[in-house]
N, C-alpha and C positions, 0 to 999 in steps of 0.2 A: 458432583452435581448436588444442590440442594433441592429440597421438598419442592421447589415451584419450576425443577427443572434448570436453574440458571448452573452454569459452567464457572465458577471463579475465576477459575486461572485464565478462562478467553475473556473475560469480563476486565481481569487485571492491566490481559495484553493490549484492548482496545483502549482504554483509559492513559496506560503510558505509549499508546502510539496517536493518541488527539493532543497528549498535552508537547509530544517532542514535535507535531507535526504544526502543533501553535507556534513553537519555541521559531521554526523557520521563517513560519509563515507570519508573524508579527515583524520579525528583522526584515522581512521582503517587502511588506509594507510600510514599516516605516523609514523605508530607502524609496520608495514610491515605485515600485515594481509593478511588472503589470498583473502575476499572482501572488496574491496577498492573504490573509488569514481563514479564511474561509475554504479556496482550493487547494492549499494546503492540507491543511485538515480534513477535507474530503477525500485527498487520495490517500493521504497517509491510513487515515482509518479504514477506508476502503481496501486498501493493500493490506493490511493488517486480518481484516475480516478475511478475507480469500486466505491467507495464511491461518488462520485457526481455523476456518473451513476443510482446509486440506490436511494440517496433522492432526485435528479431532473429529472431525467429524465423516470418516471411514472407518473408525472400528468395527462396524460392525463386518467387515470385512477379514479380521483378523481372525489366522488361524490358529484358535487357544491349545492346540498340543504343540505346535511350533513359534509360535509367535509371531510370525509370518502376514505380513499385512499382503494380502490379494489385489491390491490394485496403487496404480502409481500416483501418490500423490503429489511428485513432483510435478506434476504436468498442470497444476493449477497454479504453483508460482512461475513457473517457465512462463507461463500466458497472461501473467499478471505483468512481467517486465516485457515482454512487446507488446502489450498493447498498451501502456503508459512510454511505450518510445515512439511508438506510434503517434501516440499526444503530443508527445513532444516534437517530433519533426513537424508537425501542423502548426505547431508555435513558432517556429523558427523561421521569418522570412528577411528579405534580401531590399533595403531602403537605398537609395540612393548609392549606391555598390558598397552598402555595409550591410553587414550581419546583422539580423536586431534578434533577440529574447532568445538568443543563445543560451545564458545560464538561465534564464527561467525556464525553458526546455530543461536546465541538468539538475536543477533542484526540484523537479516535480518527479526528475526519472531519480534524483537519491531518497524522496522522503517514500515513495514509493517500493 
């Protein structure tokens, strides 16, 4: 942490998770997808945040003669991917006895 409190390393994380969640989300609009560069980007960095939420931001939890971290923070990614499948089954509907935004359901649940 520096003097104004900011985190680098979460700062780094989000930065290279808006720019790989562009990298999708431009290929998916410029194929004319129906999510494109923006909600992209929103989950990815959104997924991102909930993940540096959860490895840093419970130390104070940790017990400094063991090392021992007191509470589970995998249960904030665990709840990150059902409820971006969640999204994605809501995306997924059935057109004239076809599938439609199948992989846009599977690329919102991978940038995620």
């Amino acid at each position: 942490m520096n003097q104004y409190g900011i985190d680098g390393d979460a700062v780094i994380r989000l930065i290279c998770a808006l720019a790989l969640g562009a990298v999708i989300g431009v290929e998916r609009e410029l194929s004319g997808q129906t999510a494109g560069l923006r909600t992209h980007i929103a989950v990815c960095v959104g997924a991102a945040l909930f993940g540096v939420v959860s490895t840093l931001g419970f130390l104070e939890f940790e017990d400094l003669r063991t090392g021992v971290i007191r509470a589970d923070v995998t249960r904030v990614a665990s709840n990150v991917v059902v409820g971006i499948g969640f999204l994605g089954a809501g995306m997924i509907l059935k057109r004239h006895g076809e599938i439609a935004n199948l992989t846009t359901a599977a690329s919102i649940w991978t940038v995620a």
